[in-house]
N, CA, C and O atoms as a MOPAC input file, in Angstrom:
PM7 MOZYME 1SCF
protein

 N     23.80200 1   -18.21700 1     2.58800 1
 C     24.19800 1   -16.82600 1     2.60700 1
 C     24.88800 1   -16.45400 1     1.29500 1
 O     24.88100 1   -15.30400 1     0.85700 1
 N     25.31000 1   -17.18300 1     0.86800 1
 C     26.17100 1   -16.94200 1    -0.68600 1
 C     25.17000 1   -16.89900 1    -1.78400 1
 O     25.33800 1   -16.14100 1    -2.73900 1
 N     23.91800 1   -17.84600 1    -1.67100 1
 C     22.89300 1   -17.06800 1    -2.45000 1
 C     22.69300 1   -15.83400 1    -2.44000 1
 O     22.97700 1   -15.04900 1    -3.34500 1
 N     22.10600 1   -15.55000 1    -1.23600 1
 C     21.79300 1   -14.11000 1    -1.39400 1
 C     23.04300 1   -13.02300 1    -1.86400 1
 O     22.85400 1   -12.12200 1    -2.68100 1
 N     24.31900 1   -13.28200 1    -1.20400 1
 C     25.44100 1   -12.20100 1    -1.62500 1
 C     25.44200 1   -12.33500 1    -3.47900 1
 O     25.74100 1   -11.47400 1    -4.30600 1
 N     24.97700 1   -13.77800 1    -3.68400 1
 C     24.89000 1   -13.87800 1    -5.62500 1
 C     23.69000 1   -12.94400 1    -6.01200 1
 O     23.79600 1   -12.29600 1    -7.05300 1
 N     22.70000 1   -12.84200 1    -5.34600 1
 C     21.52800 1   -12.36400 1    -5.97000 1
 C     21.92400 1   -10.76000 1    -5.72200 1
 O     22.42800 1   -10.13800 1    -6.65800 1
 N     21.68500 1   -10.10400 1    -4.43700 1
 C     22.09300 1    -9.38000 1    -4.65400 1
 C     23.28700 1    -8.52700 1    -5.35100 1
 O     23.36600 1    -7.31100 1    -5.53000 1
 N     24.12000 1    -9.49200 1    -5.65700 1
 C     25.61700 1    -8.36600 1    -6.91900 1
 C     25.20500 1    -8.59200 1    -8.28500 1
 O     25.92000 1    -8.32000 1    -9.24900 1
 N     24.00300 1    -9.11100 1    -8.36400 1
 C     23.62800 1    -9.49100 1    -9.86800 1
 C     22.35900 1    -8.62900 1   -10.09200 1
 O     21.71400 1    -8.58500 1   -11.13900 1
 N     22.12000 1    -8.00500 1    -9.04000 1
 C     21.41800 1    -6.44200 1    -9.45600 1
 C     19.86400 1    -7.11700 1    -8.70200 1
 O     18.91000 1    -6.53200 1    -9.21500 1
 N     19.47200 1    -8.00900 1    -7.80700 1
 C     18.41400 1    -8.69100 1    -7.32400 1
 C     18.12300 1    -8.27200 1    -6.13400 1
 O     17.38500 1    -8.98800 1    -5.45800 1
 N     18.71000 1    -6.79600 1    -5.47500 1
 C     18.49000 1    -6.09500 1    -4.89900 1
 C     16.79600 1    -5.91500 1    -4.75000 1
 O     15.98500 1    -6.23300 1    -3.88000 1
 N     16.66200 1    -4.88900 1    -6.73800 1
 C     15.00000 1    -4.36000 1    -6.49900 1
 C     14.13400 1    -5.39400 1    -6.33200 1
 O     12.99700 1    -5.15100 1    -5.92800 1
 N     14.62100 1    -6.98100 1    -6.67700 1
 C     13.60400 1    -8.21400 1    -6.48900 1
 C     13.41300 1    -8.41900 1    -5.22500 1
 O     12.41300 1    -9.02700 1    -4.84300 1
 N     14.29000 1    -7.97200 1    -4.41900 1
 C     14.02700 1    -8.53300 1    -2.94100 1
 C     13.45500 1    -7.31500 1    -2.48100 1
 O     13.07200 1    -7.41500 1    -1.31600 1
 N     13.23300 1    -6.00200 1    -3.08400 1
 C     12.18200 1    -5.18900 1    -1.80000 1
 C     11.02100 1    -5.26700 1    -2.56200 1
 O     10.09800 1    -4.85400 1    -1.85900 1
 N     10.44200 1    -5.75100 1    -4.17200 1
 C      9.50000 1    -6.25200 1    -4.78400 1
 C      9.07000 1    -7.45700 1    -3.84000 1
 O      7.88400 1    -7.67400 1    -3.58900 1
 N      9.88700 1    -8.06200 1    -3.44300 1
 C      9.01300 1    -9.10900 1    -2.28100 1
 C      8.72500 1    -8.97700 1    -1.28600 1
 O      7.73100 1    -9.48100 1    -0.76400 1
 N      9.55600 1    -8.23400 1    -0.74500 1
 C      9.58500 1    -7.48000 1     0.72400 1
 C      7.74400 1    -6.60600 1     0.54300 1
 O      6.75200 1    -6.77300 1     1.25300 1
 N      7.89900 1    -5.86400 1    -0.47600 1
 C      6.38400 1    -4.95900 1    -0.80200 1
 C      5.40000 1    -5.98300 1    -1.20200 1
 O      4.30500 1    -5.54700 1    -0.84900 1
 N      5.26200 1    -7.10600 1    -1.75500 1
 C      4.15700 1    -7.85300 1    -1.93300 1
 C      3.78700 1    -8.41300 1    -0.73600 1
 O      2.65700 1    -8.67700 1    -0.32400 1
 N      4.85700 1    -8.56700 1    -0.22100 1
 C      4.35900 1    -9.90500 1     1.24900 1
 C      4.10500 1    -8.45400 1     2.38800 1
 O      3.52300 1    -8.65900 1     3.45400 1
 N      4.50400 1    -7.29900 1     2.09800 1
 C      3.92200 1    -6.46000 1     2.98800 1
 C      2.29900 1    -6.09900 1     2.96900 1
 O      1.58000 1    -6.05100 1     3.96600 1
 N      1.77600 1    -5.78300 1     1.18800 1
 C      1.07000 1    -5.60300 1     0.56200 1
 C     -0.57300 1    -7.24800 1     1.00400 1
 O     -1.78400 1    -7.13500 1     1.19200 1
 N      0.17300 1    -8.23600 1     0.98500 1
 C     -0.54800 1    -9.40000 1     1.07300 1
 C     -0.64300 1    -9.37900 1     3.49400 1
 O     -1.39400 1   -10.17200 1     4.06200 1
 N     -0.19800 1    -8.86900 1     3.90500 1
 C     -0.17400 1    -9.32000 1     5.27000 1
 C     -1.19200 1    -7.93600 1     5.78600 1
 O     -1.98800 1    -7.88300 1     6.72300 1
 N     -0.87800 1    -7.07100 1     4.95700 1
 C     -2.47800 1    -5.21900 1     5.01000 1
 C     -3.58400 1    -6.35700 1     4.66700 1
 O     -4.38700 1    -6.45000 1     5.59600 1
 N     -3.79700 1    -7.05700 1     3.82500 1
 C     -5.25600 1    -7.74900 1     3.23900 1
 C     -5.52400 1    -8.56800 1     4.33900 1
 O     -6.54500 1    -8.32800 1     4.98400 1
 N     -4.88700 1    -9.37800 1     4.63000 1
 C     -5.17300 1   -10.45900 1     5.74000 1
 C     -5.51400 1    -9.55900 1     7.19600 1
 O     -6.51600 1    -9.77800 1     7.87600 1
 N     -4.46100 1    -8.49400 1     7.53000 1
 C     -4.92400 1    -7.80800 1     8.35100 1
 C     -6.45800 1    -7.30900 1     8.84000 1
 O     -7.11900 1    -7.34900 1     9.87800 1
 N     -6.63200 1    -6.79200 1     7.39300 1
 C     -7.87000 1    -6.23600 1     7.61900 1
 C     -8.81200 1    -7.54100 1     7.00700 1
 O     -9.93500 1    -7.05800 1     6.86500 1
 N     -8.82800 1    -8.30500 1     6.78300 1
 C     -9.69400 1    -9.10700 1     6.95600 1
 C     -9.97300 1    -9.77300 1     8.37200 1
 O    -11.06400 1   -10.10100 1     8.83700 1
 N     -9.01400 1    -9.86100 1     8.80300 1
 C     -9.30400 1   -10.50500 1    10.28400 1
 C     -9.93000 1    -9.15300 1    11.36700 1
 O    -10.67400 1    -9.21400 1    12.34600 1
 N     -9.40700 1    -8.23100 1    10.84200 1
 C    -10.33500 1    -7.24400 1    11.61200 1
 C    -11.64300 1    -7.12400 1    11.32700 1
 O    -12.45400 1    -7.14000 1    12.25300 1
 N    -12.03700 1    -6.99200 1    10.08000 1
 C    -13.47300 1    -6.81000 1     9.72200 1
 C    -14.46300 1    -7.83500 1    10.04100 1
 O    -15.67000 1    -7.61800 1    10.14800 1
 N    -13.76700 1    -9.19500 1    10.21800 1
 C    -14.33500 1   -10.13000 1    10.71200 1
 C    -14.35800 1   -10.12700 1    12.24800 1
 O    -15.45400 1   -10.39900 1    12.73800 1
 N    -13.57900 1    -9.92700 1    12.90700 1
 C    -13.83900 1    -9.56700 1    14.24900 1
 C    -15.13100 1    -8.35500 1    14.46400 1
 O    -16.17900 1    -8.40100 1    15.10800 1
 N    -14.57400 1    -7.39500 1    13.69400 1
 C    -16.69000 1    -6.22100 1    13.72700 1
 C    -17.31800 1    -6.98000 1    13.67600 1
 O    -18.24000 1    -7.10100 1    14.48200 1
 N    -17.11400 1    -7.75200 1    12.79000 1
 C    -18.77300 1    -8.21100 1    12.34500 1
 C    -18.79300 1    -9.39300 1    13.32800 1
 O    -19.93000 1    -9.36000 1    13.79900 1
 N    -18.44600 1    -9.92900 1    13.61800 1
 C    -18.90700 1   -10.76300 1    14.50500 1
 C    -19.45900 1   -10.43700 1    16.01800 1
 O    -20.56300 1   -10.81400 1    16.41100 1
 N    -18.34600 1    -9.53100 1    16.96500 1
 C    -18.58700 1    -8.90400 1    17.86400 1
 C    -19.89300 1    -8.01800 1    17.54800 1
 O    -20.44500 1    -7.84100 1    18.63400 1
 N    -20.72000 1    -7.30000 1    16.38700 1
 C    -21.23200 1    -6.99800 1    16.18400 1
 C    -22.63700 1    -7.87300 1    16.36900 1
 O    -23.55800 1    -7.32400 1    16.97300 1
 N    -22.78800 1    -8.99100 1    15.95000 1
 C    -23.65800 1   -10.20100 1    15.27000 1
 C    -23.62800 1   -10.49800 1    16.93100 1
 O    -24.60300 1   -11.14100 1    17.32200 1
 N    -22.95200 1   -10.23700 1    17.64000 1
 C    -23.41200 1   -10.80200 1    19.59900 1
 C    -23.87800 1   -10.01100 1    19.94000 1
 O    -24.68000 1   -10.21900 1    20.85000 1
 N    -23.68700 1    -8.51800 1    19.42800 1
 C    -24.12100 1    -7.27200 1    20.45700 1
 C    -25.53900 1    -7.09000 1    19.89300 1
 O    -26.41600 1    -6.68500 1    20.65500 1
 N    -25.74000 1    -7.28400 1    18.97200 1
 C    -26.84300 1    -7.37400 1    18.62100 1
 C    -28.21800 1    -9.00800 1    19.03800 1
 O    -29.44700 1    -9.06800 1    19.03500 1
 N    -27.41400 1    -9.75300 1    19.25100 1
 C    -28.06000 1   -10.87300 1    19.66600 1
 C    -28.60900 1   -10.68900 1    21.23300 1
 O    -29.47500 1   -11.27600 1    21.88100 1
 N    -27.77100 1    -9.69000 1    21.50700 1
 C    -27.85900 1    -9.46200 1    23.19100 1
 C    -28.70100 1    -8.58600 1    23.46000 1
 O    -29.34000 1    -8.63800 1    24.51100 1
 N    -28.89600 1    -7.41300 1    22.38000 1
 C    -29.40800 1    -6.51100 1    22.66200 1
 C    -30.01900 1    -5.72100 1    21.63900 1
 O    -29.79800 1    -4.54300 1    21.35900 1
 N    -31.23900 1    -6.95300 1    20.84800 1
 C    -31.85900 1    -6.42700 1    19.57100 1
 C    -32.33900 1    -5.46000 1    18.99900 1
 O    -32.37800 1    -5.20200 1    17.79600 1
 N    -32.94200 1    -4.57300 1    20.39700 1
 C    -33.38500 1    -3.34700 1    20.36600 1
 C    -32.28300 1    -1.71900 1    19.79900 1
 O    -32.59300 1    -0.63900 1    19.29700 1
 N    -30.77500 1    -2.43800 1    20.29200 1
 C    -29.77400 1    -1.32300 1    19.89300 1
 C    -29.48200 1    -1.78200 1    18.29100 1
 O    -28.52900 1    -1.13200 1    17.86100 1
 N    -29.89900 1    -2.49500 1    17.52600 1
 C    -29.31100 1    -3.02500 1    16.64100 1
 C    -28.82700 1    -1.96100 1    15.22900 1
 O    -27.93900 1    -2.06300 1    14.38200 1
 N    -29.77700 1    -1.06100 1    15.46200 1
 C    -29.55800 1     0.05700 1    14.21300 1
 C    -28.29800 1     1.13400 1    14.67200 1
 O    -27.50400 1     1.48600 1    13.79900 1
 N    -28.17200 1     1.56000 1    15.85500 1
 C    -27.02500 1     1.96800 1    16.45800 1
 C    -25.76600 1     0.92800 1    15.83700 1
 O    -25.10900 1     1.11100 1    14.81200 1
 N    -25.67200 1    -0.19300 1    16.79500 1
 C    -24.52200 1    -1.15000 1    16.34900 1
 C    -23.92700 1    -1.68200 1    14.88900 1
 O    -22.80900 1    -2.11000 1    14.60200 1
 N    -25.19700 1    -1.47200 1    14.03200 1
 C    -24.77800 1    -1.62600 1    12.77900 1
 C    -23.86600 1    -0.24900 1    12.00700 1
 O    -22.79200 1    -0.11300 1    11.42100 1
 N    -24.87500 1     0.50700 1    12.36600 1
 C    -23.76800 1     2.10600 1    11.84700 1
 C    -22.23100 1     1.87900 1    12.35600 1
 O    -21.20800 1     1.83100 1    11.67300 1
 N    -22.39900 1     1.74600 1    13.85100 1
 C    -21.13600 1     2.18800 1    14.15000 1
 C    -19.95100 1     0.89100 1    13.40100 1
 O    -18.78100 1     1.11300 1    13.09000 1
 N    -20.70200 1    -0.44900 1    13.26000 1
 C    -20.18300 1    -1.58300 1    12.81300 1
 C    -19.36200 1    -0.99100 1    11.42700 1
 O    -18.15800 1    -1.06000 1    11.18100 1
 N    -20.52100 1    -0.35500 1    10.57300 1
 C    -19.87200 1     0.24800 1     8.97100 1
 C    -18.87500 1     0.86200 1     9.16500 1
 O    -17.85800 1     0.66500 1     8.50000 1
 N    -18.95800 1     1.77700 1    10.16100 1
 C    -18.21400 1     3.03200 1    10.37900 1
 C    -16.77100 1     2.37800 1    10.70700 1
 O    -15.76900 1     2.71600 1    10.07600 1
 N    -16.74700 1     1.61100 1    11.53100 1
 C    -15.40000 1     1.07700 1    12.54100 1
 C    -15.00700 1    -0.09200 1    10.77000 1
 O    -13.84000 1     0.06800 1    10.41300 1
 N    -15.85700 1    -1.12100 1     9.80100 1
 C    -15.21200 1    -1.64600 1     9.28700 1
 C    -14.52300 1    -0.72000 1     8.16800 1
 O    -13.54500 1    -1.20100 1     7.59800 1
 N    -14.90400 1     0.42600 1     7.84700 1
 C    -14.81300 1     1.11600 1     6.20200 1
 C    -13.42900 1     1.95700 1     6.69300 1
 O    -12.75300 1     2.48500 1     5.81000 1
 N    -12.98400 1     2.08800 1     8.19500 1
 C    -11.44000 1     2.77400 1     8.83800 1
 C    -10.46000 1     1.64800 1     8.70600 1
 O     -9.25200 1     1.87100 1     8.62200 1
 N    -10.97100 1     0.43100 1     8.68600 1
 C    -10.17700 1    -0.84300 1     8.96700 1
 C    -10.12000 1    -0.67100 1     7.25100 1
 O     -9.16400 1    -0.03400 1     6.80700 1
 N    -11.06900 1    -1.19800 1     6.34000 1
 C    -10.44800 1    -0.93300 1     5.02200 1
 C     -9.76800 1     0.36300 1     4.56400 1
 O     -8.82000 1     0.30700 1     3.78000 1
 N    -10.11600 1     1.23900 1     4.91800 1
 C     -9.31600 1     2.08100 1     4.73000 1
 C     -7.36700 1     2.31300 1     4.71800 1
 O     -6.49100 1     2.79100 1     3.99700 1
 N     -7.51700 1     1.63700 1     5.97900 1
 C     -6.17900 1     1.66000 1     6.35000 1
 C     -5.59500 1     0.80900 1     5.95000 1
 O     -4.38600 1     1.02700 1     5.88400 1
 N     -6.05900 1    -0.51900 1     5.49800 1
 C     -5.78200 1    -1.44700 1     4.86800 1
 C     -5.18300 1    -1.19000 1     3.09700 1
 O     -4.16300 1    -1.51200 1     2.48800 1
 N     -6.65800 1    -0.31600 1     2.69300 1
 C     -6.00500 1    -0.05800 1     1.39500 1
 C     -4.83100 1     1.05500 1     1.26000 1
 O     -3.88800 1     0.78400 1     0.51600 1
 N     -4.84800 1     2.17600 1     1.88000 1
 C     -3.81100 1     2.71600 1     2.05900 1
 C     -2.32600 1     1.98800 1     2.21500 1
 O     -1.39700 1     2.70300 1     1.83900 1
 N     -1.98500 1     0.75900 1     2.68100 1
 C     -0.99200 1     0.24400 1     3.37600 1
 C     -0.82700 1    -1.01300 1     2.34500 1
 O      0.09000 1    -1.81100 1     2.54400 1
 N     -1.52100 1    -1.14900 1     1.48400 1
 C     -1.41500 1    -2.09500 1     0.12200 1
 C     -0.89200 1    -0.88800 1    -1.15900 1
 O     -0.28300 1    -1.22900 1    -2.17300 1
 N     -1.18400 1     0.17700 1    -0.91600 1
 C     -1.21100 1     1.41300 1    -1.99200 1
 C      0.38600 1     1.53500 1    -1.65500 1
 O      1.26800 1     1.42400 1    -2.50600 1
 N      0.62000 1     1.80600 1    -0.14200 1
 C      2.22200 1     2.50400 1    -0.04500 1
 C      3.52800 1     0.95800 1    -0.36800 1
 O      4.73400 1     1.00600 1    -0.61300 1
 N      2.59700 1    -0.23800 1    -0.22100 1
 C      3.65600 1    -1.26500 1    -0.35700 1
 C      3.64000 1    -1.63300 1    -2.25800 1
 O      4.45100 1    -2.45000 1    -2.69300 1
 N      3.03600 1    -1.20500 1    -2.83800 1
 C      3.48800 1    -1.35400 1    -4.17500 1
 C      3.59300 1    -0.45400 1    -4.74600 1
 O      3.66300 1    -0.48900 1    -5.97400 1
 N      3.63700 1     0.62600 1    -4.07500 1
 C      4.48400 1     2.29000 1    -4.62900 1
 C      5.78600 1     1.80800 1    -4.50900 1
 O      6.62200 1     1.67200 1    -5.40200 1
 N      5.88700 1     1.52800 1    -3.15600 1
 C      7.63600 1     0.81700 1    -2.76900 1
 C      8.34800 1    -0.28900 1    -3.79000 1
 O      9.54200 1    -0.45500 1    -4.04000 1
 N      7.05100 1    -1.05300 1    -4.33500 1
 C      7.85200 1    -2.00700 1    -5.27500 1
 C      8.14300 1    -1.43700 1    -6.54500 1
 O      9.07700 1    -1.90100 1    -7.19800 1
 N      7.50900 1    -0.55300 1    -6.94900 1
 C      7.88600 1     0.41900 1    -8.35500 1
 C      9.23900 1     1.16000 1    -8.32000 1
 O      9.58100 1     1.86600 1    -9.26900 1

């Protein structure tokens, strides 16, 4: 605990929400990677199941992954605005 009370009175304040925003910034990427991989996979069954819907399931697949990046990049954008 006396580390930190050193870091922070030595002005290591903005370093710790610079980390606070990277590791926020790095946990949006992983996020949406594990989501997009969940589409696509749940996708890659619904289609195995039911080959005939496959041009349906793929749209909506794009559609549902490009909201997941979306929100992802948005939420990497607001965590290193925060570190500036």
């Amino acid at each position: 605990m006396e580390i930190l009370s050193t870091i922070l009175q030595a002005g290591g304040e903005s370093l710790i929400h610079k980390g606070l925003a990277g590791m926020g910034a790095g946990l949006a990427a992983i996020g949406a990677g594990i989501g997009v991989g969940r589409i696509g996979g749940t996708a890659l069954e619904a289609i195995a199941r039911q080959p005939e819907a496959s041009g349906d399931l793929r749209a909506n697949m794009i559609v549902a992954a490009a909201l997941v990046e979306g929100v992802a990049l948005f939420a990497v954008i607001v965590c290193l605005l925060v570190a500036l």
